[in-house]
NUZADO-671131 format. One record per residue: y, z, x of N, C-alpha, C in turn. Coordinates in steps of 0.02 Angstrom, whole numbers, plus 50000, padded with zeros to 5 digits. Example, Ala and Ser with C-alpha at 12.3 -4.5 7.8 and 13.67 -1.06 7.14 Angstrom:
REM residues 2
497165039050660497755039050615498355039050660
498885035450642499475035750684500025039450645
REM end
This chain:
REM residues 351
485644867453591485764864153655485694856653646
486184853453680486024846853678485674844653739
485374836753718484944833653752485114825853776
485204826153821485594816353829484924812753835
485274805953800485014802053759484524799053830
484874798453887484794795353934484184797353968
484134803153988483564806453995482874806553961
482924809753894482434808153831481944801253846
482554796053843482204787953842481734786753898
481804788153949481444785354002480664788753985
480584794653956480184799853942479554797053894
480354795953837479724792053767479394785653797
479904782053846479504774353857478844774653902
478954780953943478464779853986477714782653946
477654787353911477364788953850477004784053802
477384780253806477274773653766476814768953793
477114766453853476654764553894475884766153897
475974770453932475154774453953474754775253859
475264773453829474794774253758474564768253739
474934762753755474874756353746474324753353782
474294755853864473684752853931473074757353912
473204762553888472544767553877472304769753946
472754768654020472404770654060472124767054100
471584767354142471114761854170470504760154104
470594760554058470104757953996470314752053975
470194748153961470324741653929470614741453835
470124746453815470184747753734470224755053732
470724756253670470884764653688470614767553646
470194771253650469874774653602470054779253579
469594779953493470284785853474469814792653486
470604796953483470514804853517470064807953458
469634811053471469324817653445469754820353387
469664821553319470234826153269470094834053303
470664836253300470644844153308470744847253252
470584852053240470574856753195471174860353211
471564861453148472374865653145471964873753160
472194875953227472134883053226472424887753173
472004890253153472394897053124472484903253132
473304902653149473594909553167473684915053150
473524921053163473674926653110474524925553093
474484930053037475204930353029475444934653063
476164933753082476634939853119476784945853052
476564953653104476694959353060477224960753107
477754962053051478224966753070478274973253106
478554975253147478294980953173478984986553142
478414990353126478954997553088479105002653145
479835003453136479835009753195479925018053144
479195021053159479265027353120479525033553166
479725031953210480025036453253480505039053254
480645044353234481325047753196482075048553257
481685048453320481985051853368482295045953399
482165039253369482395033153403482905029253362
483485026553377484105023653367483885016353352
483875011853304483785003753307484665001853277
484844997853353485424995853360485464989753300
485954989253283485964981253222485674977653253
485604974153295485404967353328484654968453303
484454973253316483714974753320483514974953245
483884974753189483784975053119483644969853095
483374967753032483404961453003483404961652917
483444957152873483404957952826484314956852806
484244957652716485084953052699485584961652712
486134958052677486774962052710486994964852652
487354970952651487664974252579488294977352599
488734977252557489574978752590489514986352583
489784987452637490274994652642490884997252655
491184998552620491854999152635492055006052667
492715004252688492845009452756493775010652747
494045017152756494625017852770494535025552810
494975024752846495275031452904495455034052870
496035033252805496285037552770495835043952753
496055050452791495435054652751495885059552728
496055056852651496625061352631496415059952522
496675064352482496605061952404496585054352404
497265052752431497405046052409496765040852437
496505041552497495855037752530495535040552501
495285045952482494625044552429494915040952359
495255040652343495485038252261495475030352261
495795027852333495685023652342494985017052367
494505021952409493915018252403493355019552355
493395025752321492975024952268493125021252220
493745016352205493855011752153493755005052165
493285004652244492964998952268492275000252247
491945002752221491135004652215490935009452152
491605009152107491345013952031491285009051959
491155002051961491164998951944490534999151887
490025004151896489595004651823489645011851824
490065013051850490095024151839490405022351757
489995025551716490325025051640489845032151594
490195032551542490005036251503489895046351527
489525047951519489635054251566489515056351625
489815058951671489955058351757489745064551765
489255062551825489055068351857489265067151931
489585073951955489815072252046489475076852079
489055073252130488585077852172488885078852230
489105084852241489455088652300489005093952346
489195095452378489175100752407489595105752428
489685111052372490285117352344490265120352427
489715121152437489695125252507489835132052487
489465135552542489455145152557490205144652554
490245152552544490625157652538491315154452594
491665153352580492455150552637492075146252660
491795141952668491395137652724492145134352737
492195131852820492755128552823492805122052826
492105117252820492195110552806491905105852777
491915108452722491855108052650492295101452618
492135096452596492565092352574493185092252536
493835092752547494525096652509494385098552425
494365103552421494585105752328495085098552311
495585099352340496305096152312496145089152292
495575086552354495435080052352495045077352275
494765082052279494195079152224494625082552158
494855088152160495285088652086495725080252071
496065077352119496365073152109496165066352089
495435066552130494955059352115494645060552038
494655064952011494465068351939495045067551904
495605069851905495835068751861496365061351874
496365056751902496755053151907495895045751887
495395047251916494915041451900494315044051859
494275049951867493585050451823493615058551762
494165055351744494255062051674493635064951624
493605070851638493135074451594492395073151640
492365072751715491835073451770491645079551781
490965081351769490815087951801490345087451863
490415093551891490105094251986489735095751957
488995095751987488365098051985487975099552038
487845103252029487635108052097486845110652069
486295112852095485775117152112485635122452160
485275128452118485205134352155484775132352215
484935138152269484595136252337484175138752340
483725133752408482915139952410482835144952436
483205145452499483655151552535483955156252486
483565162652523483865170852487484565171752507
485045167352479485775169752505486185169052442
486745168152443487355168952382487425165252323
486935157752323486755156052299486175152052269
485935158252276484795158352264485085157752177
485385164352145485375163052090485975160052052
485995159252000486525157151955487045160951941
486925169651951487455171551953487735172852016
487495171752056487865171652105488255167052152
487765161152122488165155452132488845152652106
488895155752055489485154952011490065159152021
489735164552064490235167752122490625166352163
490055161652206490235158452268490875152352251
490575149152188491225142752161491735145152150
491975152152130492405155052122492955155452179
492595158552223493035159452273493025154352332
492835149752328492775143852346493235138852307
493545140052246493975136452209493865129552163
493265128652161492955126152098492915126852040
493525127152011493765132551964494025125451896
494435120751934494735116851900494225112251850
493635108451859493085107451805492735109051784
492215107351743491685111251752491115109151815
490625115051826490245114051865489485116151847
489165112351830488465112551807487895113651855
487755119751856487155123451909486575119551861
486115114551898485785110851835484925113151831
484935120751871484315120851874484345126751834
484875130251794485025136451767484645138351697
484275132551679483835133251623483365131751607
483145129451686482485127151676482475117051746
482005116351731481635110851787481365103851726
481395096951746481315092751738480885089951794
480495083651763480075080651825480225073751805
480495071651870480685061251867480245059851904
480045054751906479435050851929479685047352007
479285048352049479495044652115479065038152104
479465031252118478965026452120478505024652211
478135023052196477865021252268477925024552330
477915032752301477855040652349477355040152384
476935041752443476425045052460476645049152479
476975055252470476915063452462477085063352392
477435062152320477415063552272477475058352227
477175059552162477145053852108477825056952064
477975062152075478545065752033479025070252074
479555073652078479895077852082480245081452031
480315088452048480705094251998481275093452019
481775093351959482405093151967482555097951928
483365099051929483705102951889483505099851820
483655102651750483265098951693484035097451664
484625097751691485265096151653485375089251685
485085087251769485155079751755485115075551709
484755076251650484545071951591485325069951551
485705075751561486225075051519486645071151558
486745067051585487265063251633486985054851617
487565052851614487545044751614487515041051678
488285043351721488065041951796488105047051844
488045046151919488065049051961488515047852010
489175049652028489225050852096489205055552129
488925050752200488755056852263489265055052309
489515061052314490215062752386489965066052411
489645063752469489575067652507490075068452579
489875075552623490325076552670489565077452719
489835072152770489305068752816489405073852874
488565074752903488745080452952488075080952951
488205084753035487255088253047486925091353010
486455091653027486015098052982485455100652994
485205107653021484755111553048484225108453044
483895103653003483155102353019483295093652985
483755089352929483725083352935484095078352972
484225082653040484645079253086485445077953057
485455076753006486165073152986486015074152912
486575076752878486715076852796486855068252780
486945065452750487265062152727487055062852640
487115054852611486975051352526486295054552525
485815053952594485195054652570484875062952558
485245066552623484985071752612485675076052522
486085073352523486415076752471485935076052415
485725071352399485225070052337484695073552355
484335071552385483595073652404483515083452387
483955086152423483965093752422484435094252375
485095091452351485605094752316485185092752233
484725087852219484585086852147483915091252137
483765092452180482775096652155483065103152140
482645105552127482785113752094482835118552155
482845124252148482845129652188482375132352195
481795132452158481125134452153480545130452174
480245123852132479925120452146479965113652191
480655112452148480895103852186481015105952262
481355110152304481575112952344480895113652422
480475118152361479825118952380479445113252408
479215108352364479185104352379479045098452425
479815100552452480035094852507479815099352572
480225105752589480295108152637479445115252643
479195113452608478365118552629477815112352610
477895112452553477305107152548476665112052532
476045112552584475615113652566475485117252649
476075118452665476075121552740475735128152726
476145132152686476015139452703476385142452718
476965138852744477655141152764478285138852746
478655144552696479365141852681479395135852708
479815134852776480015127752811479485126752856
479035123652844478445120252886478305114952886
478755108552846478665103952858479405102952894
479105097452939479785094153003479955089153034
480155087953050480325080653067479995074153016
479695067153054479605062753002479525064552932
478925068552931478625069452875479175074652828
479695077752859480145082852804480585075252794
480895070352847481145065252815480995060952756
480355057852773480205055852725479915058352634
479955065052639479915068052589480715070252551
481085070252608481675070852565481985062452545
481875056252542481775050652548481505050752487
480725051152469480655051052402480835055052358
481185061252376481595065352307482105061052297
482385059352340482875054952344482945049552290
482475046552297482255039852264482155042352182
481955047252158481965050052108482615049352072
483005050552104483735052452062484045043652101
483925041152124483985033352120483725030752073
483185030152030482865025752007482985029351931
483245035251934483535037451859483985035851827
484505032651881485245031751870485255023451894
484945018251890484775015251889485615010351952
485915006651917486335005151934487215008251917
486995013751874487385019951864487635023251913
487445022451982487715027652030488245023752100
488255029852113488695025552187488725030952244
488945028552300488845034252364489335033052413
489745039952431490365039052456490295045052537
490215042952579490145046452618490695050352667
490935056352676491615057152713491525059952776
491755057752833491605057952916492255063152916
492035067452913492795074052931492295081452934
492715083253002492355092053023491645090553010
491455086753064490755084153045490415089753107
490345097753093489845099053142489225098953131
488915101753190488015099853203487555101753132
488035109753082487825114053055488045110452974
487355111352926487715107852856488095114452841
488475111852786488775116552755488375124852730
487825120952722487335126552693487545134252735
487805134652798487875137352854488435141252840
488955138552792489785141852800490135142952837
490165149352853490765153552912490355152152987
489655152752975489305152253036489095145353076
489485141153025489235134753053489445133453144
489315129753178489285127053239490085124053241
490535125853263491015124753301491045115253311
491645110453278491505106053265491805101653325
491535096453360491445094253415491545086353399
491475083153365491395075153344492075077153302
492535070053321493065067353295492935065053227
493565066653192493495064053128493715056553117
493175052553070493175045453079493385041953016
493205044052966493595041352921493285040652835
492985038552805492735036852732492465033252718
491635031152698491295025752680491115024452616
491085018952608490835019652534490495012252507
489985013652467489485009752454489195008452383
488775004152341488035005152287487605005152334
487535005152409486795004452406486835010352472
486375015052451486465022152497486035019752568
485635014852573485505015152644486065012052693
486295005452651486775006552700487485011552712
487655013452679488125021252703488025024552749
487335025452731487015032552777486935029252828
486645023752859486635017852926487365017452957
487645015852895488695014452920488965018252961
488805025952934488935030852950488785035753019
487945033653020487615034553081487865031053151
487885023553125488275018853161488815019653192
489425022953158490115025053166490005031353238
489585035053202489505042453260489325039253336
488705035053333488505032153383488965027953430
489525022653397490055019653423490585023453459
490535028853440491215035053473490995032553552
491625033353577491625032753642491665039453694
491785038053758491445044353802491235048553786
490665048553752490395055553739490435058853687
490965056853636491075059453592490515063353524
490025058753520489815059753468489025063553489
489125063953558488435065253591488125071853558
488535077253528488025082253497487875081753420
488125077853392488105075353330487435071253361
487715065253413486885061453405486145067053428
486315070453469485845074353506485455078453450
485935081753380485495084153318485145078653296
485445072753277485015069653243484315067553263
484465065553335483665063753363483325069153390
483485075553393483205079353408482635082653357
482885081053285482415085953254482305078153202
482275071953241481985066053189482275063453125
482885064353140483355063553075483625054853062
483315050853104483205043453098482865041953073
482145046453046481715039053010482035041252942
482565044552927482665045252863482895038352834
483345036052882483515028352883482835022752850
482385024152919482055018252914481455018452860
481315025652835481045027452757481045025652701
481865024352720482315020852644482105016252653
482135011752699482215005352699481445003552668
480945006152717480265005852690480205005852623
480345009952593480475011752508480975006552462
481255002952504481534997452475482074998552431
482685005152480483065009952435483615002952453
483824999052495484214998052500484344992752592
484724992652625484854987652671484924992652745
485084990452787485194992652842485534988652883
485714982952877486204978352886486764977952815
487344977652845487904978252811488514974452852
488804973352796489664968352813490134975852780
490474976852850491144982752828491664980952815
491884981552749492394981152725493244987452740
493684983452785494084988152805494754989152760
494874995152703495284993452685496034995852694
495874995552756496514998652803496924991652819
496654985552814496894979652844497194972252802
REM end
């Protein structure tokens, strides 16, 4: 705001004055020294509240690009993953989600055969057995399920099929380590495609929950996250199941160092993850388009962001899972953990 000059002056002179007369005193004596108060410092205030939305404005901290196309077709994925594969080298691992038995929205076979063989030749999917007693608890039956599911065209590495590995979580308070599949070791980089969508207890799949549950084992890593020391299969919930899938998370971040990348796809996004298949929830939220990133908090924020922006109503049972079962502090976990940004510049490459 500006200030005229005109105003100001009369202000300082009169100021001046009364400094000059001292008043009704003759000689002006000098003032008392004060002592510089000292202020506490300002603490940041953390919102650990899973069930609550922090709009950008309300964010702070620097910015990390994400790129964005509607295209949700081979050619749009082929095309924005060659904005963000820039240290994918040496041997490729692609973390998917094969999905149950017919599941119907499942990220295209066609798509990813094509992003394979046209950008990332000789890539294998990698997948882990589930903790759930269903089709794919074990290895042979999981290798069933890829079958007729049509995962047929690369290979696909069940990576918990011989056993468990432990990577170190840095700066966990629920774990100093996590169990993984023990064939992660064999991979140079990582991408994660994921297909963005609700999910029965972390509010929303995205980069974070694909890693977090899709890299731990089926036995222990699995365990883990979702019992803990409950007593019960799934007894841990809300914040605390977030933030535990957050530091598995971080595990298979900090392995793959600047090796990885995270591509998120907004299509047949219902309430239900894939985990669900034929039975999933009837899909209600419009399909929005393809994100893609290096730095997985902001994706998973981009992404969140995108659902929230839908207009009349659109995205209201998509948002209604997520805050219902606390699937926001997964966001603000990361950030805590220092996975990455929450402010972002979107890159549109539709334009």
């Amino acid at each position: 705001m500006k200030v005229s000059v005109k105003k100001v002056l009369p202000i300082l002179l009169t100021a001046s004055m009364v400094a000059a007369c001292g008043g009704a005193t003759a000689k002006q004596q000098p003032a008392p020294e004060k002592k510089a108060e000292t202020k506490p410092a300002a603490v940041a205030t953390v919102n650990t509240d899973g069930s609550k939305y922090i709009p950008m404005d309300k964010r702070s901290g620097p910015k990390s690009v994400v790129y964005f196309t509607r295209d949700l077709s081979a050619k749009g994925l082929q095309k924005i993953y060659e904005k963000v594969n820039q240290n994918i080298t040496g041997k490729v691992a692609i973390k998917l989600h094969t999905g149950e038995k017919n599941g119907p929205n499942i990220i295209p076979r066609d798509w990813v055969k094509e992003l394979i063989a046209k950008d990332i030749p000789g890539a294998t999917i990698v997948e882990t057995n589930t903790y759930y007693n269903g089709d794919r608890y074990t290895t042979e039956g999981h290798r069933e399920v890829l079958k007729v599911n049509g995962w047929t065209f690369c290979p696909v590495d069940i990576m918990d099929e011989e056993g468990t590995v432990m990577l170190p979580v840095k700066g966990g308070k629920y774990f100093k380590e996590m169990s993984m599949g023990s064939h992660v070791t064999r991979y140079d980089s990582l991408v994660t495609l994921t297909h963005f969508k609700g999910h029965t207890m972390g509010g929303f799949g995205g980069s974070n929950k694909n890693l977090a549950i899709g890299m731990a084992d089926g036995r222990i890593g699995k365990k883990m996250i979702h019992a803990g020391d409950s007593g019960s299969q799934w007894g841990i919930t809300k914040e605390e199941f977030m933030e535990r899938m957050v530091e598995s998370t971080k595990a298979t971040v900090d392995h793959f160092g600047k090796h990885i990348t995270f591509i998120n796809v907004l299509r047949n996004m219902s309430v239900s993850c894939d985990c669900e298949g034929t039975a999933a929830a009837p899909v209600t939220t419009p399909d929005i388009g393809i994100l893609a990133s290096k730095d997985i908090l902001a994706v998973d924020q981009a992404s969140v962001d995108m659902v929230y922006a839908l207009h009349d109503g659109k995205g209201h049972d998509l948002i209604e899972r997520m805050e219902s079962r606390h699937g926001l502090r997964q966001l603000t976990y990361m950030k805590e953990m220092g996975m990455g940004n929450d402010l972002y510049e979107i890159v549109d490459l539709d334009k």
